[in-house]
C-alpha positions in Angstrom: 23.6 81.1 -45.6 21.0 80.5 -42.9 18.7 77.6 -43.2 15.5 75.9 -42.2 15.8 72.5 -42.1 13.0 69.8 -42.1 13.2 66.2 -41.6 10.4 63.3 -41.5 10.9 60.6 -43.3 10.1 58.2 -40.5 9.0 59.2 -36.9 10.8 61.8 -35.9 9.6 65.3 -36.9 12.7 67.2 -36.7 13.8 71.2 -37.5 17.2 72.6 -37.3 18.4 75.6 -37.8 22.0 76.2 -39.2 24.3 78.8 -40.6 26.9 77.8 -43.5 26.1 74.2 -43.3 28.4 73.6 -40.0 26.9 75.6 -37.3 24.0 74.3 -35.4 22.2 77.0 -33.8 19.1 75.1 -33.5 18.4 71.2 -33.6 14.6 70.1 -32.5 13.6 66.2 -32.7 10.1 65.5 -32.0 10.0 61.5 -31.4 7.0 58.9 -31.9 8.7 56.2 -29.8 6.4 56.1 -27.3 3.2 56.3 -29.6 5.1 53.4 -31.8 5.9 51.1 -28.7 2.5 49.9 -28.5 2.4 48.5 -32.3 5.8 46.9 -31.5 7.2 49.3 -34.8 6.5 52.4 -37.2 2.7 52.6 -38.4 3.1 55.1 -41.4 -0.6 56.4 -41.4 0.2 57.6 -37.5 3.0 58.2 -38.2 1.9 60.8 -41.1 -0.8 62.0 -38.7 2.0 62.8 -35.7 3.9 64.6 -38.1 1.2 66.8 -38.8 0.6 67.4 -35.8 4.0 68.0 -34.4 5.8 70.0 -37.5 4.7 73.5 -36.8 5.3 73.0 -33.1 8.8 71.6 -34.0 9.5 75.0 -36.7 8.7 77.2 -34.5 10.6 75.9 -31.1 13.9 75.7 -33.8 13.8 79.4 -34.6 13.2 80.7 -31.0 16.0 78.3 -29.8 18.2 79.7 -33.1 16.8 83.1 -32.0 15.6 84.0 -35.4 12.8 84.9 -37.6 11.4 83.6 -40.6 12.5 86.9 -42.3 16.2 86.0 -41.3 16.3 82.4 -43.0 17.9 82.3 -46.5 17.2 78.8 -47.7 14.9 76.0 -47.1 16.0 72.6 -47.2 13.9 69.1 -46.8 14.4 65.6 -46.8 12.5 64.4 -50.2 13.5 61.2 -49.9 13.9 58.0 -49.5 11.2 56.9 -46.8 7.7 57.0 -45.9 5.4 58.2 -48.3 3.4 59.8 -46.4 5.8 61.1 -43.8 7.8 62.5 -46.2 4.8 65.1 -48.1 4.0 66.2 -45.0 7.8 67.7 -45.0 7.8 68.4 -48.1 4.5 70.3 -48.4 5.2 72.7 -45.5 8.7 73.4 -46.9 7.5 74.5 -49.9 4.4 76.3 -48.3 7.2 78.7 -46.7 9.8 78.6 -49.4 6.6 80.0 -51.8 5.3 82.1 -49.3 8.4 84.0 -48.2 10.1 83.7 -52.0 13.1 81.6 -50.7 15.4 78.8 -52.1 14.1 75.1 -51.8 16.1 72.3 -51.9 14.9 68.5 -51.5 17.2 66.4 -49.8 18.4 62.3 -50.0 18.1 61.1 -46.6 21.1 59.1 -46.4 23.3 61.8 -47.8 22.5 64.2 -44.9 23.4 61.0 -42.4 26.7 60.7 -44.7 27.3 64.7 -44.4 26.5 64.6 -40.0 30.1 64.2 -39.3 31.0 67.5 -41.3 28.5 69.9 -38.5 31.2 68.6 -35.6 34.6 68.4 -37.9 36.1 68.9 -41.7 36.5 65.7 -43.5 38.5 65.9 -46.5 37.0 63.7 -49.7 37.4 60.7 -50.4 36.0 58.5 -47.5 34.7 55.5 -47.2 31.0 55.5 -45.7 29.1 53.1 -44.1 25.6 54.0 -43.2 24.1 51.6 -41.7 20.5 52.4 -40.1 16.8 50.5 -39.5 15.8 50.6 -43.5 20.0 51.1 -45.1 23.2 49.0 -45.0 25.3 50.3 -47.9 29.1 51.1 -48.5 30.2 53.9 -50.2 33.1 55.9 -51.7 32.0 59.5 -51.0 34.0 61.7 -53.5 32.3 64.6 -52.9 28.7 66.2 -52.2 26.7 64.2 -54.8 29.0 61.9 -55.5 28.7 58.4 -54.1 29.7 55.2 -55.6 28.2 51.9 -54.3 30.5 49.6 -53.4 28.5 47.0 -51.3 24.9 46.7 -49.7 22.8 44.1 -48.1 21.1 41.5 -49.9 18.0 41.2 -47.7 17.6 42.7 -44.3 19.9 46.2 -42.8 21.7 45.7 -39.6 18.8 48.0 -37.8 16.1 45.8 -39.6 17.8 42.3 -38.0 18.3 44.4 -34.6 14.2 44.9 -34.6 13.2 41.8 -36.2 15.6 39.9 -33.3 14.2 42.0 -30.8 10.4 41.3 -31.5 11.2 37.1 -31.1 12.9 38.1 -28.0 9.9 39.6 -26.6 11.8 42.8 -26.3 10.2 46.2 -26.8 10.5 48.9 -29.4 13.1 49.9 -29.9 14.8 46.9 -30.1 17.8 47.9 -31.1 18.4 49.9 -28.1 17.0 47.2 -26.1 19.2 44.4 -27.3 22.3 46.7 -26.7 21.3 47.8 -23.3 20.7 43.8 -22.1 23.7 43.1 -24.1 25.9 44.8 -22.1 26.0 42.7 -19.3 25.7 39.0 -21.5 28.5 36.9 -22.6 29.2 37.6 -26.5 30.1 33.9 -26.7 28.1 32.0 -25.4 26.0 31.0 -28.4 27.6 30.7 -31.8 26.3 32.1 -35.0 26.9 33.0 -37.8 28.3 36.0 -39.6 26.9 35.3 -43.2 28.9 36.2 -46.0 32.2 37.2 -44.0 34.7 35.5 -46.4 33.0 35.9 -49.6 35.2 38.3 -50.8 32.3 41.0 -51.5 31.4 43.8 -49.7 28.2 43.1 -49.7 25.9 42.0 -46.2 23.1 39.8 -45.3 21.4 39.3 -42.0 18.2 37.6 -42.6 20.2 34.4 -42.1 21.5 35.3 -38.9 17.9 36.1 -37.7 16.7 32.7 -38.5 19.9 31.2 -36.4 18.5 32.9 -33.8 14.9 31.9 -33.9 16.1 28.2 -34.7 18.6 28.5 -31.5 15.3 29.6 -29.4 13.6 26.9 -30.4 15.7 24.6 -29.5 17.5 26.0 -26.9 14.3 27.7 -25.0 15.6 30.8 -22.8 13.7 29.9 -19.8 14.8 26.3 -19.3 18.9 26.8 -20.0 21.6 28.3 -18.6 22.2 30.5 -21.6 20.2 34.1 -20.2 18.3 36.7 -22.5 21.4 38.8 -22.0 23.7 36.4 -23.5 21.9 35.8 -26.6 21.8 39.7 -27.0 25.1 40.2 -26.4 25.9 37.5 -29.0 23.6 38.3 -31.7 24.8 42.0 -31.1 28.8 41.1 -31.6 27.9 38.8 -34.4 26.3 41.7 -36.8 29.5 44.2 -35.4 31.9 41.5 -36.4 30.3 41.6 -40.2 29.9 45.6 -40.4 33.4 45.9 -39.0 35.1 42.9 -41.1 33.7 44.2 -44.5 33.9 48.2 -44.1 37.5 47.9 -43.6 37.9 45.1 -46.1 36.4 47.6 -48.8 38.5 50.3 -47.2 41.8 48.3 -48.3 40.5 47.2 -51.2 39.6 50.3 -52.7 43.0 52.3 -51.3 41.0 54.6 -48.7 42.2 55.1 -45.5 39.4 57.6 -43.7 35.9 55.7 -42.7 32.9 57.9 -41.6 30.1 55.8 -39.6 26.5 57.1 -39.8 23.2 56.2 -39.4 20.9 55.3 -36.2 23.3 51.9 -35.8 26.3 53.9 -35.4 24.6 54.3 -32.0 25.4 51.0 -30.8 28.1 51.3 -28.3 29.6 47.4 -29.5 29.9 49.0 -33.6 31.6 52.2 -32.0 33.9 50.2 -30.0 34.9 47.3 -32.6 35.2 50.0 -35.3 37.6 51.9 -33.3 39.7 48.9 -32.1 40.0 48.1 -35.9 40.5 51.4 -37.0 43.6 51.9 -34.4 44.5 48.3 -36.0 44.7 49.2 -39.5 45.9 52.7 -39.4 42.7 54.2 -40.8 41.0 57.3 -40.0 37.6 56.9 -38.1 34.7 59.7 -38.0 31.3 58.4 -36.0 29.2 61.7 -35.4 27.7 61.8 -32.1 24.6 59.8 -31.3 22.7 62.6 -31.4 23.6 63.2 -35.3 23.5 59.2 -36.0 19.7 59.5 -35.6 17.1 61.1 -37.7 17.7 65.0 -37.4 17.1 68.0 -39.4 20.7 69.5 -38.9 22.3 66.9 -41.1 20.1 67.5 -43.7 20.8 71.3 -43.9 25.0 70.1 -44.7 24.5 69.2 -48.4 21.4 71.5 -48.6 24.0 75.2 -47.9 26.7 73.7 -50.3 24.1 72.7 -53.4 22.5 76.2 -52.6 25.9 78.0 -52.5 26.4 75.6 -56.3 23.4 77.2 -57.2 21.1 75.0 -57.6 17.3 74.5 -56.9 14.1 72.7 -56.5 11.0 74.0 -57.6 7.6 73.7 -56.6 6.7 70.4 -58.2 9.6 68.6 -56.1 7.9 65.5 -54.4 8.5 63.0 -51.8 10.6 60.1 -53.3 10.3 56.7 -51.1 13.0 55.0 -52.7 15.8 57.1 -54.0 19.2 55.2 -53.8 21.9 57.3 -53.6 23.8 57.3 -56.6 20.8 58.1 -58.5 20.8 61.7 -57.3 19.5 63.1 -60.8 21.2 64.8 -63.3 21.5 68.3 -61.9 23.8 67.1 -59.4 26.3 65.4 -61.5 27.6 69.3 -62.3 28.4 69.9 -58.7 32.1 70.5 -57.7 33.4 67.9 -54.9 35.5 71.0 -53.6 
């Protein structure tokens, strides 16, 4: 099946194009970095208005670098959910403006379950795995047993990774991004020398929380005032960064063992981070476990992961209509009921 795929449930207003839910012949990203920057983070009314601006641009530069035609594309598949509000109808309306207009098959989407499914448009992963997605809004653990089947094993309590990377980043006086600032300084600081915390680490659950670790560094500047010690801005990145890797790392494979899996698939915008890639591959080669961590590219927000599920629940059969709408919070394991028939296979 060849689909159009749409994604904006934050600020990126992406397309893809792809054939049997594994080969990408087309995969646009529009960003709103730069238009973002200046607000120091995501503004959802501009960022509804870039992503009308930007969508039909986007559709149309996917099919002529797919080399296709609307008349060619089988399926159309959109993120519904979870994100902004606004961001999201805009996707949503103009999938179902040319799934009504050319009489084609519309799916809606969960956005975390396309970043779960972006490992299988490079390789085959066979079920189950462990996941971790970990991004700006989502830290969760999962046991993916098959397309529309995730059980929760362990989330954060309070702030995602991405979320502390931001929030870190802002009382730095870094710009935004700031997660890709904080591992770009990071990489020439010294991982040791402050010492915080990495909140519930021995707890025994498999659950995260980083608001704590947020505050340890706000308390540490205030005390210990960047511009008057000998500890640098690069340091404190660089030891902020490793403590949030250390906790990611510890408790992914800690629910690994615990629940008897030995493949882990990495997804999300914070699988970007070049310290999580590294220190989940040290620990992987460690414990004798499989480790899958789609490229950067397919960690961020993109249309091509989205279009993975969409081509096997279209090849199930199943369907949206036309009164699908955008769904801000939709946690994964509440899918809806028309999914609980799928086959894992």
């Amino acid at each position: 099946m060849l689909l159009l795929a749409i994604e904006t449930s934050c600020d990126e207003t992406a397309a893809a194009v792809v054939r049997n839910g594994r080969e990408v012949l087309a995969n646009v990203i529009s960003s709103q970095v730069k238009v973002h920057a200046e607000y120091g983070g995501v503004v959802p009314e501009i960022a509804s208005r870039k992503h009308l601006e930007a969508i039909p641009l986007v559709i149309g530069e996917a099919l002529a670098s797919a080399a296709v035609s609307l008349d060619e594309i089988e399926g159309i598949a959109v993120t519904q959910g979870p994100g902004l509000a606004g961001a999201l109808l805009v996707g949503v309306s103009v999938a179902k403006a040319i799934a009504f207009a050319r009489r084609l098959p519309l799916i809606g989407i969960n956005h975390i379950e396309g970043h779960l499914a972006a490992i299988f448009l490079e390789r085959p992963v066979a079920f189950p795995f462990l996941a971790l997605a970990v991004s700006g809004g989502h830290t969760h653990l999962y046991r993916v047993e098959g397309f529309g089947r995730y059980r929760p094993l362990g989330q954060t309590l309070d702030d995602a990774a991405g979320e502390a990377f931001d929030k870190v980043a802002k009382l730095l006086g870094l710009p935004y991004p700031g997660g890709i600032e904080i591992d770009r300084l990071a990489a020439t600081g010294n991982e040791l020398a402050v010492a915080l915390p990495r909140p519930l680490l021995h707890d025994g659950s498999c659950n995260f929380s980083f608001s704590g670790l947020k505050t340890a560094v706000l308390t540490y500047l205030q005390k210990h005032p960047l511009s008057e010690g000998a500890v640098t801005i690069n340091d404190l990145c660089a030891s902020f960064q490793r403590a949030v890797c250390d906790v990611l790392v510890a408790k992914t494979f800690q629910a690994a063992e615990a629940d008897g899996i030995e493949r882990v698939v990495v997804a999300g915008g914070v699988a970007c981070n070049s310290v999580l890639r590294r220190t989940m591959t040290e620990m992987a080669r460690q414990r004798g476990v499989e480790l899958l961590i789609p490229s950067p590219l397919l960690c961020s927000d993109n249309a091509a992961m989205i279009a993975v599920p969409a081509d096997y629940y279209l090849e199930q059969g199943l369907r949206g209509d036309f009164s699908l709408d955008a769904l801000a919070s939709w946690p994964l394991d509440k899918l809806g009921r028309w999914r609980d028939n799928a086959d894992s296979h």
